[in-house]
N, C-alpha and C positions, 0 to 999 in steps of 0.2 A: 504494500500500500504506500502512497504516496506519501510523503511527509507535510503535515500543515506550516503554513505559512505563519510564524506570529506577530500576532497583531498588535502586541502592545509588554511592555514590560514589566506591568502591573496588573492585576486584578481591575474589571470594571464594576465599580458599586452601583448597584442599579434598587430604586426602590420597587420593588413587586407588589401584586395584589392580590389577596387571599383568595383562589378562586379561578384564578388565568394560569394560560399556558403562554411561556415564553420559548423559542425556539433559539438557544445559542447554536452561532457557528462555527463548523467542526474545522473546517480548513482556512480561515483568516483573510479569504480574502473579500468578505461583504463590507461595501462600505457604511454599513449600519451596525460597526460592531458593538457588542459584542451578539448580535443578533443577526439569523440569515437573512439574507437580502436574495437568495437565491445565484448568486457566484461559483456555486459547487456546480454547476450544470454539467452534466458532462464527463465529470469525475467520481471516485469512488466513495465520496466525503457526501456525508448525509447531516443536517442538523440534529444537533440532540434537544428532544422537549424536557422542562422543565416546569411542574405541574405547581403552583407557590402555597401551600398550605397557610400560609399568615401574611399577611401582610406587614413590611420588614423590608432592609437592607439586605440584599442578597448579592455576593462576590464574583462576578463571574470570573471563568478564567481568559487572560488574555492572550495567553504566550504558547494556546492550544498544547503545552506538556504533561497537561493536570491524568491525576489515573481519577480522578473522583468525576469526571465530566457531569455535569456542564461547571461544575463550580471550582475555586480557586483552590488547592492544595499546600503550595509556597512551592510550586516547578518552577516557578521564574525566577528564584534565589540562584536554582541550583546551574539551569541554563545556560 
């Protein structure tokens, strides 16, 4: 599989709402990060959903190394 592109070299804080699904993007290159934009076309990179149980600050990952997808682990320390 291809490797993602990362998109950023922090975590994006996004606030969520108790109830929605969020679609992070797997391979970095939507220009709505941290969310698909539909950029994967084509490729073997699919959005991961993220279903928000509360409403809250939720981490997404930027740097697409996280193993916990869609959220932030600290891959981008290690990078």
């Amino acid at each position: 599989m291809t490797k993602a592109i990362r998109a950023s070299d922090t975590p994006y804080a996004v606030e969520v709402e108790s109830g929605k699904n969020y679609f992070w993007c797997a391979c970095g290159k939507s220009a709505n990060q941290p969310f698909c934009d539909g950029s994967h076309s084509g490729s073997d990179f699919r959005p991961v959903k993220y279903a928000a149980s509360e409403t809250k600050k939720a981490f997404f990952c930027g740097c697409k190394s996280t193993a916990s997808q869609p959220m932030c682990d600290g891959s981008h320390k290690q990078v």
